[in-house]
MARVEX-62778 format. One record per residue (C-alpha): residue in one letter; x, y, z. Coordinates in steps of 0.1 Angstrom, whole numbers, padded with zeros to 4 digits, always signed. Layout:
AXYZ/...
***
This chain:
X-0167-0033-0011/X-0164-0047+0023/X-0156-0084+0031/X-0151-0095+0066/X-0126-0124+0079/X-0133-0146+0108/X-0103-0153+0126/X-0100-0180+0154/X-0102-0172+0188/X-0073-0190+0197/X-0046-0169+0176/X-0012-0169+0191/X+0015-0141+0181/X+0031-0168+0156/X-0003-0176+0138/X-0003-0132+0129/X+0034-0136+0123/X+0026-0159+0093/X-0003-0137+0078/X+0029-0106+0082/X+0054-0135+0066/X+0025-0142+0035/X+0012-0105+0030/X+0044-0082+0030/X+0061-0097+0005/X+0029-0102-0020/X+0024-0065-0014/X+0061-0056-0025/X+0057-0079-0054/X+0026-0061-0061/X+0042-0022-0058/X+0071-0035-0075/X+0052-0044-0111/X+0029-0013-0101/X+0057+0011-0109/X+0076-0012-0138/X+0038-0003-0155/X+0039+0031-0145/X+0075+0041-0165/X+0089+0075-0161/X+0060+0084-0136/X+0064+0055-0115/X+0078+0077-0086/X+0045+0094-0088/X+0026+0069-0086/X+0045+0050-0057/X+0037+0089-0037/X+0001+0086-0041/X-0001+0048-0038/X+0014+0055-0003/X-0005+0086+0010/X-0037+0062+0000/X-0025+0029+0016/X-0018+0050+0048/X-0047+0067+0047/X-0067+0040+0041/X-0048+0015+0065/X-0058+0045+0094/X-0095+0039+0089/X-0097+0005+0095/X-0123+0000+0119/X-0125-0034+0136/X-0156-0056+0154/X-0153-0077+0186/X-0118-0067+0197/X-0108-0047+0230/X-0106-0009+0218/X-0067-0012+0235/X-0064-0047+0213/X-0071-0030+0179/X-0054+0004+0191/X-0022-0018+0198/X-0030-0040+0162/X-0033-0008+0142/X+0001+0008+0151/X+0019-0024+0145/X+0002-0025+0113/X+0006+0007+0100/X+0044+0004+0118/X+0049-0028+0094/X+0028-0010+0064/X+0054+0021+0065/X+0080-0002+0068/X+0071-0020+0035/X+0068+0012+0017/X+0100+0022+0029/X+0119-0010+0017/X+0102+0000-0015/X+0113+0031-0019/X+0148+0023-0012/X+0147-0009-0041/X+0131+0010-0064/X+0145+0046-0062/X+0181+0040-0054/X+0191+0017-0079/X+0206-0007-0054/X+0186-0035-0057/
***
């Protein structure tokens, strides 16, 4: 399925700041009742979840932004993606949540 977003021309560095602030912790939320679902294999699951979301988070292909723009967007993404999945790992796996 693909759906496309128009964003304003005029975004600043706090207005992508929020979308981070809104997004990451939905997507913990999200992982979290993932592997409450998934029992004794949630660590499993979590594996593969991440190997997808990475995978699939590399692919992204964007329209109407400077190549070095969206080259610059997609580390930072993936940077803030892998971070997530750390913090994940840690709560999930360690006990020390």
């Amino acid at each position: 399925m693909n759906w496309h977003i128009e964003f304003p021309q005029d975004m600043t560095p706090q207005h992508w700041a929020a979308i981070v602030t809104v997004l990451q912790p939905a997507l913990r939320k999200a992982i979290e009742e993932g592997a409450q679902a998934h029992g004794e294999d949630a660590r499993i699951w979590f594996e593969q979840l991440c190997h997808t979301l990475m995978t699939r988070a590399k692919g992204t292909v964007t329209e109407g932004i400077p190549m070095d723009v969206e080259a610059e967007g997609l580390r930072l993404g993936l940077r803030i993606l892998q971070a997530t999945l750390e913090a994940c790992r840690h709560d999930l796996f360690t006990g020390s949540r």
